[in-house]
C-alpha positions as CSV (number, residue, x, y, z in Angstrom):
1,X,-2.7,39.3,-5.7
2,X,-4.0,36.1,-6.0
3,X,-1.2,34.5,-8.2
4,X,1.1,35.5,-5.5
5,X,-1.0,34.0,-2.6
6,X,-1.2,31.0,-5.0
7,X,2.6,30.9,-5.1
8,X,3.6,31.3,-1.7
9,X,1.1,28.5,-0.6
10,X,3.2,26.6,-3.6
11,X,6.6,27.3,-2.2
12,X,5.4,26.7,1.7
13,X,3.9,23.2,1.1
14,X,7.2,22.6,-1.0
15,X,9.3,23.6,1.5
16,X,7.0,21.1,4.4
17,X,7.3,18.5,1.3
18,X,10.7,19.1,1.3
19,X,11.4,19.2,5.3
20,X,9.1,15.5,5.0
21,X,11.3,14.4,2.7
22,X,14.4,15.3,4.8
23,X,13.4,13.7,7.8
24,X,12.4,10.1,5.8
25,X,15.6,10.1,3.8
26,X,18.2,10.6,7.3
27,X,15.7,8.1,8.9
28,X,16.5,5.7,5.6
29,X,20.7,6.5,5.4
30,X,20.7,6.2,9.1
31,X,18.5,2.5,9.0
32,X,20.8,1.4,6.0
33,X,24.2,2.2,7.6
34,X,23.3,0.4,10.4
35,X,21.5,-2.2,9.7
36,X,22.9,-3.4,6.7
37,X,20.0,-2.8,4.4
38,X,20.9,-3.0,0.7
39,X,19.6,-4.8,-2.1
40,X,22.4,-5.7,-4.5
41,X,24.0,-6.6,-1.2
42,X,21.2,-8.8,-0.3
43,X,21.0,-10.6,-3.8
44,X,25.1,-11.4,-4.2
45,X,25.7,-13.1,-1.1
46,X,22.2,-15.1,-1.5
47,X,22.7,-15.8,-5.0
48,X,26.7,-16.6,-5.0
49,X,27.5,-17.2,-1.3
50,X,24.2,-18.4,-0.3
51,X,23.7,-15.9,2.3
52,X,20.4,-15.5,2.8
53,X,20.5,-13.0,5.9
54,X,20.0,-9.8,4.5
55,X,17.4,-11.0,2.0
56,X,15.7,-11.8,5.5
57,X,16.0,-8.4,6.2
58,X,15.0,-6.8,2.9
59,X,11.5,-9.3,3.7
60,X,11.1,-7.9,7.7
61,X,11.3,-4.2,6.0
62,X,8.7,-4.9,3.7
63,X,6.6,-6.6,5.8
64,X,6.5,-3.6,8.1
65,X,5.9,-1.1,5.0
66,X,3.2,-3.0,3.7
67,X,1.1,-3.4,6.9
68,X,2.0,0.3,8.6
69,X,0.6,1.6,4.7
70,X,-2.3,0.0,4.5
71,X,-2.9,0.2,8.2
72,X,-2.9,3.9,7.4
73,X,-4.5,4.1,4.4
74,X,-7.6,2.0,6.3
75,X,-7.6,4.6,9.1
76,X,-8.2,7.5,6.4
77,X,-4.7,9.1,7.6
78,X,-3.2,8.7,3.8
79,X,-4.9,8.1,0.4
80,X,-2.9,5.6,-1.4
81,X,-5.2,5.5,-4.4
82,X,-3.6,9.3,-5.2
83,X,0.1,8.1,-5.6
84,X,1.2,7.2,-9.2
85,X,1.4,3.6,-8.5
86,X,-2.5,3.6,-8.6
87,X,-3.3,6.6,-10.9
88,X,-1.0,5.4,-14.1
89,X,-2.1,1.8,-15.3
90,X,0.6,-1.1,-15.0
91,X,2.6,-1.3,-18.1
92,X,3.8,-4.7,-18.1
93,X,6.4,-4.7,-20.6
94,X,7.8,-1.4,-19.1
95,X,8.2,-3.3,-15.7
96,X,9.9,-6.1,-17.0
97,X,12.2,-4.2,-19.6
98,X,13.1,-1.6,-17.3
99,X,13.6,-3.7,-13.9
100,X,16.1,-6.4,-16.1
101,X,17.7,-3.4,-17.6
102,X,17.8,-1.5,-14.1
103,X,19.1,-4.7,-12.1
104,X,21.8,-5.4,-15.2
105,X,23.0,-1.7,-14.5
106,X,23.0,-2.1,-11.1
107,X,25.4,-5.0,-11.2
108,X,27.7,-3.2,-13.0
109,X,27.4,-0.3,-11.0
110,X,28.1,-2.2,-7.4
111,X,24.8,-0.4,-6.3
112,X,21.5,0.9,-6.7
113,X,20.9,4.7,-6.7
114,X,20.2,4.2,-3.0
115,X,23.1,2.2,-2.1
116,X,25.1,4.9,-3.9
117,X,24.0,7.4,-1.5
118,X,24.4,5.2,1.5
119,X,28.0,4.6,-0.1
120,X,29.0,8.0,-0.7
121,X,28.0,8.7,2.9
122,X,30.8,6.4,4.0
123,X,33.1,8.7,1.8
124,X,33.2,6.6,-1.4
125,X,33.6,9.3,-4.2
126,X,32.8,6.4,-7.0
127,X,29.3,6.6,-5.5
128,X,29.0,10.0,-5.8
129,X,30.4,9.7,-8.9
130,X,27.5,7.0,-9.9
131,X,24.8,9.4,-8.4
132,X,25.8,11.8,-10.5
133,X,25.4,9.6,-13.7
134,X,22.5,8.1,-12.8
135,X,20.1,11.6,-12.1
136,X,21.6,13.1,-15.4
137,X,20.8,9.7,-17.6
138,X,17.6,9.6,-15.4
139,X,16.3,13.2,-16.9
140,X,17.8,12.6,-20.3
141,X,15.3,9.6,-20.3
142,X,12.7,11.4,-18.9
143,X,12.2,14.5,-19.8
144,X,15.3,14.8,-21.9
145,X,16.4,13.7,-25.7
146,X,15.6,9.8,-24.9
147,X,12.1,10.8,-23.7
148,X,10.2,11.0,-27.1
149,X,11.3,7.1,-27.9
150,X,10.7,6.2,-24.5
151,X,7.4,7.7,-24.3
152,X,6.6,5.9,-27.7
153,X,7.7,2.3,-26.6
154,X,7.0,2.5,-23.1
155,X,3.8,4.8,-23.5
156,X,1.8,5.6,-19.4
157,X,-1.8,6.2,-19.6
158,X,-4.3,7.0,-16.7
159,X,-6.6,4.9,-14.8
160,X,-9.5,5.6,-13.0
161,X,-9.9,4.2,-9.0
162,X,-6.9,1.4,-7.9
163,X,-6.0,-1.6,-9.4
164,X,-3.8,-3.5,-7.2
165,X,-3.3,-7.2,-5.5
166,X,-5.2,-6.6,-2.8
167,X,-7.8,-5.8,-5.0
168,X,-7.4,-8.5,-7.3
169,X,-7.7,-10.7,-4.5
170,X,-10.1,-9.2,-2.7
171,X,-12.5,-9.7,-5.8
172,X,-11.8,-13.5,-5.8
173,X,-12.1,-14.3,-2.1
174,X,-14.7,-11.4,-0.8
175,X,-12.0,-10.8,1.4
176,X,-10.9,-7.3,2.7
177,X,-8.0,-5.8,1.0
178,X,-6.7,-4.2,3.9
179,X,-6.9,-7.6,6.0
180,X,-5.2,-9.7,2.9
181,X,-2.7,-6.8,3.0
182,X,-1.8,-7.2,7.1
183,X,-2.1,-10.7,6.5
184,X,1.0,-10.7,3.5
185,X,2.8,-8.3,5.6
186,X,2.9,-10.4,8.5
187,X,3.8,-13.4,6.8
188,X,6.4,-11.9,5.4
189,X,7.7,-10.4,8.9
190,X,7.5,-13.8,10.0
191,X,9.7,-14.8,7.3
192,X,12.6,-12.5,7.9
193,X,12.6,-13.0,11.8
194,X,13.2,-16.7,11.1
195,X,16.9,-16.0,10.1
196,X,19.0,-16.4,13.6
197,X,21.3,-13.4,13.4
198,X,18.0,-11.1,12.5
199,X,16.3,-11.9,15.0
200,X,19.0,-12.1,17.9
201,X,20.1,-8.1,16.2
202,X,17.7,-5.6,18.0
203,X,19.7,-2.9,16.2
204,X,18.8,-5.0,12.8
205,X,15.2,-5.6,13.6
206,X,15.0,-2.0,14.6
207,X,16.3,-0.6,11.5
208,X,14.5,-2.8,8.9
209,X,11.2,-1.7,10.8
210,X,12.7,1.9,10.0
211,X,13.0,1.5,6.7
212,X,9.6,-0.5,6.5
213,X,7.9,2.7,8.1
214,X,9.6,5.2,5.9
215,X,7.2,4.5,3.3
216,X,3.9,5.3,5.6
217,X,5.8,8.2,6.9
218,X,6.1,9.4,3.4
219,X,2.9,9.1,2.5
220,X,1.6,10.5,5.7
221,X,3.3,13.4,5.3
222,X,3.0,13.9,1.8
223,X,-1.1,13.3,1.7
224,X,-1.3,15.8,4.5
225,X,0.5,18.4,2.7
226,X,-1.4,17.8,-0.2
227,X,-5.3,18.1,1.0
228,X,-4.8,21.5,2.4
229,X,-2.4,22.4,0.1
230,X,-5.3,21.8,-2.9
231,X,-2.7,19.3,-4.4
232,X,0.2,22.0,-4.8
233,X,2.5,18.6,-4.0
234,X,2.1,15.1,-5.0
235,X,1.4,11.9,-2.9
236,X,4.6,9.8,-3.1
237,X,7.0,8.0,-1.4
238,X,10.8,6.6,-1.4
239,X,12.6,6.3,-4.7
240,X,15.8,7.1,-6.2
241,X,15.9,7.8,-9.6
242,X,13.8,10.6,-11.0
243,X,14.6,12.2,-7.3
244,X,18.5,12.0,-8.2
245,X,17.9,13.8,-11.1
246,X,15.8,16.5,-9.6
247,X,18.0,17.3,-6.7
248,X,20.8,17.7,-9.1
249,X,18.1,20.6,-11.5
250,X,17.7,22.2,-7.7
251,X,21.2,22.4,-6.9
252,X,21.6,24.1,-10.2
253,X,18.5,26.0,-10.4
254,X,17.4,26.7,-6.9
255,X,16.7,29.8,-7.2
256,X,14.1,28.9,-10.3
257,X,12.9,25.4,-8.6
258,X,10.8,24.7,-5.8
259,X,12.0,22.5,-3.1
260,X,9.8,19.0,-2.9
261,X,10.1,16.1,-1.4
262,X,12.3,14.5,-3.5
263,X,15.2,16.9,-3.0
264,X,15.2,16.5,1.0
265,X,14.8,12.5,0.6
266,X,18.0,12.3,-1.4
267,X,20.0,15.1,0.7
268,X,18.5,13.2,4.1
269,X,19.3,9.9,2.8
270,X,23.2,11.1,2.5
271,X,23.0,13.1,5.5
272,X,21.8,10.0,7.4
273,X,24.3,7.9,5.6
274,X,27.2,10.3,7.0
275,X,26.0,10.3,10.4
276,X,26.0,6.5,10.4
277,X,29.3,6.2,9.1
278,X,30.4,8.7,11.9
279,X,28.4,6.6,14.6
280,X,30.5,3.6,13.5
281,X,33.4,5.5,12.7
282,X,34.2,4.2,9.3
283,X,34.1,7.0,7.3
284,X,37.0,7.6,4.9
285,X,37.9,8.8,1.7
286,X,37.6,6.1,-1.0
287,X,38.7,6.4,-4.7
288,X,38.8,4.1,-8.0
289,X,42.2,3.6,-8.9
290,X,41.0,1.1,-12.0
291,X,40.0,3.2,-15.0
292,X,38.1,0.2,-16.3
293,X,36.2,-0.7,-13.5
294,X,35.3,3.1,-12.7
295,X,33.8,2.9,-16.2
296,X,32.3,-0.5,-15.9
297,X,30.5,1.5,-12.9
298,X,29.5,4.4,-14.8
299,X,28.0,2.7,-17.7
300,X,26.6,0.4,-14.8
301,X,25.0,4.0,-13.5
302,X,23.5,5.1,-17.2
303,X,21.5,2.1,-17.8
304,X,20.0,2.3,-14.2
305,X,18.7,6.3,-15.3
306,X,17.0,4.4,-18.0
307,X,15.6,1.2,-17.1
308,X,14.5,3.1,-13.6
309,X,12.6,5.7,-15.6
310,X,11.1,2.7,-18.1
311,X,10.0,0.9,-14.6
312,X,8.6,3.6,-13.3
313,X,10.9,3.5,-10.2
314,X,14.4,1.6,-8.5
315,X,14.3,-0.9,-5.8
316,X,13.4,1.7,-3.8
317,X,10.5,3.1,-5.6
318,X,9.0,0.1,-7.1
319,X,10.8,-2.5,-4.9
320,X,9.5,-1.4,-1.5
321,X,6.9,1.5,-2.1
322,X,5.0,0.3,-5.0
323,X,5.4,-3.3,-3.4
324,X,4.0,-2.0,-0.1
325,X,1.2,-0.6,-1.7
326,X,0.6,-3.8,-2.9
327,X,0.8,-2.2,-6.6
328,X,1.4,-5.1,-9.3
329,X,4.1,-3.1,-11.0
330,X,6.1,-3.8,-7.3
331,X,6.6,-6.9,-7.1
332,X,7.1,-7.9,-11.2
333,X,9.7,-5.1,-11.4
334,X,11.6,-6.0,-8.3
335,X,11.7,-9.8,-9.6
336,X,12.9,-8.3,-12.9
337,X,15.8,-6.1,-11.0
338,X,16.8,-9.7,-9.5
339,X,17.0,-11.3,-12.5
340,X,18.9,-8.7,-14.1
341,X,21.2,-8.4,-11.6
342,X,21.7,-11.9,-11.8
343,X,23.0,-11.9,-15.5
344,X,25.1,-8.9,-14.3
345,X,26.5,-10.6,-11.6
346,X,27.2,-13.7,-13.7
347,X,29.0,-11.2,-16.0
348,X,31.2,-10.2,-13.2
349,X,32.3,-13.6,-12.2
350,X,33.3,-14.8,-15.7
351,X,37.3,-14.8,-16.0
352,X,38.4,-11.7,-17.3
353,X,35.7,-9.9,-15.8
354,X,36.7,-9.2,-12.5
């Protein structure tokens, strides 16, 4: 009797995780699709047609998801200190290695796992296509054949209490983390608004505050599940590559797999993609009709599953959440994804290459 009360709390809070994650993901497709949110995006046209206007926007998002977290997280409505960011010590290495190898990837690709969703909302199959790759190379690395050498190069141990920047800083300057949090955040708002055609865009500014406040609303949801729920879900937020691979084991295996969050983030994020598309009315069917490219994307799409999972997240997971929670594997990895995506794109634009 009580095993079974056990596992019907189990499945409810999974199914409230799940319903969480649903509503975050549309509200992230949706904010993407139409406001032009996308990282490898934001990088190639700063980086090779010195574009810098979505970058601006990438730094307005973050901005907002690093002051609306801690904001939160000071008014004792979330606990980051319980996410994984916080409770796994910073593996340097594994942040470098995996975000150069993860940005390399997603070069190659022509996305991240998110942009692939946002992509294959707009009907491109190649995205869906890369999605695919990605959560099966994802699971082969984490929990798959690749796991035992990953786990011995790129080993995770626990830590007790957080150990972030605002922490860091906080025991250098006496200051409050919370304030040295809101006052990063702002200065980083303050930096994307300064681009012109951000800040004359309500519809921009209005969707990179969207995705900026998907990551509180993630947590929120998440830590409320999981205090009455005695933990039966974890504390997490946006991310795109462990989350691939598990929607793909619960379309397979539903009737042997919880629902979580993760599963109604990724089907949100595509079901907000769609409606986006529809709203602009540029949805259509899109194929590869270049064998080599479609396999230059593919490989692109296996050595994101791995880097991702050796990061610890995407540039959605360690990009933006782990950088809003002002974790120090955020911001290292996220440089590292730039960089790699750098050499990638380099790659691309040698002759022969394109």
């Amino acid at each position: 009797m009580v095993i079974g009360v056990a596992l019907a709390t189990d499945v409810a809070a999974g199914l409230q995780a799940g319903t969480v994650g649903l509503g975050v993901g549309i509200l992230l497709g949706l904010c993407a699709r139409l406001g032009d949110f996308c990282t490898l995006g934001a990088l190639e046209t700063a980086l090779i047609g010195h574009d810098y206007r979505r970058l601006h926007i990438w730094s307005l998002a973050l901005g907002v998801a690093i002051i609306s977290t801690h904001l939160a997280d000071a008014s004792n409505m979330i606990d980051i200190g319980r996410t994984l960011y916080h409770t796994l010590a910073w593996n340097p290495v594994a942040s470098v290695a995996g975000g150069l190898l993860f940005g390399y990837g997603m070069a190659m690709a022509g996305n991240c796992g998110f942009g692939a969703l946002v992509r294959a909302g707009d009907g491109d199959i190649r995205s869906i296509l890369i999605v695919v790759v990605l959560g099966i190379a994802t699971y082969a690395t984490l929990a798959g054949p690749l796991a035992p050498l990953r786990a011995f190069i790129f080993p995770q141990t626990e830590q007790a209490g957080r150990s972030g920047i605002s922490e860091g800083l906080s025991s250098i300057t006496s200051l409050d983390p919370t304030w040295l949090a809101a006052a990063l955040g702002l200065l980083l708002i303050v930096t994307g608004m300064r681009h012109p055609q951000v800040r004359t865009s309500a519809l921009t500014v209005t969707c990179a505050a969207g995705v900026g406040m998907s990551v509180m609303l993630s947590f929120l949801g998440t830590t409320q599940i999981a205090e009455y729920s005695m933990d039966a879900v974890l504390v997490e937020g946006p991310s795109y590559t462990a989350p691939v691979g598990r929607s793909i084991l619960y379309l397979m295996t539903a009737t042997g797999t919880a629902p979580s969050f993760s599963v109604g983030l990724v089907f949100g994020t595509l079901a907000g993609a769609v409606a986006g598309s529809l709203w602009r009315r540029s949805f259509r069917w899109e194929a590869c009709d270049d064998p080599r490219e479609l396999g230059r994307q593919l490989g692109g799409a296996i050595l994101m599953g791995v880097g991702g999972v050796i990061a610890m997240g995407c540039t959605i997971g360690q990009g933006l959440t782990a950088t809003a929670l002002l974790a120090w594997s955020g911001p290292v990895t996220l440089l590292s994804i730039g960089a790699g995506a750098w050499v990638g794109l380099q790659r691309l634009l040698m002759p022969g290459d394109l």
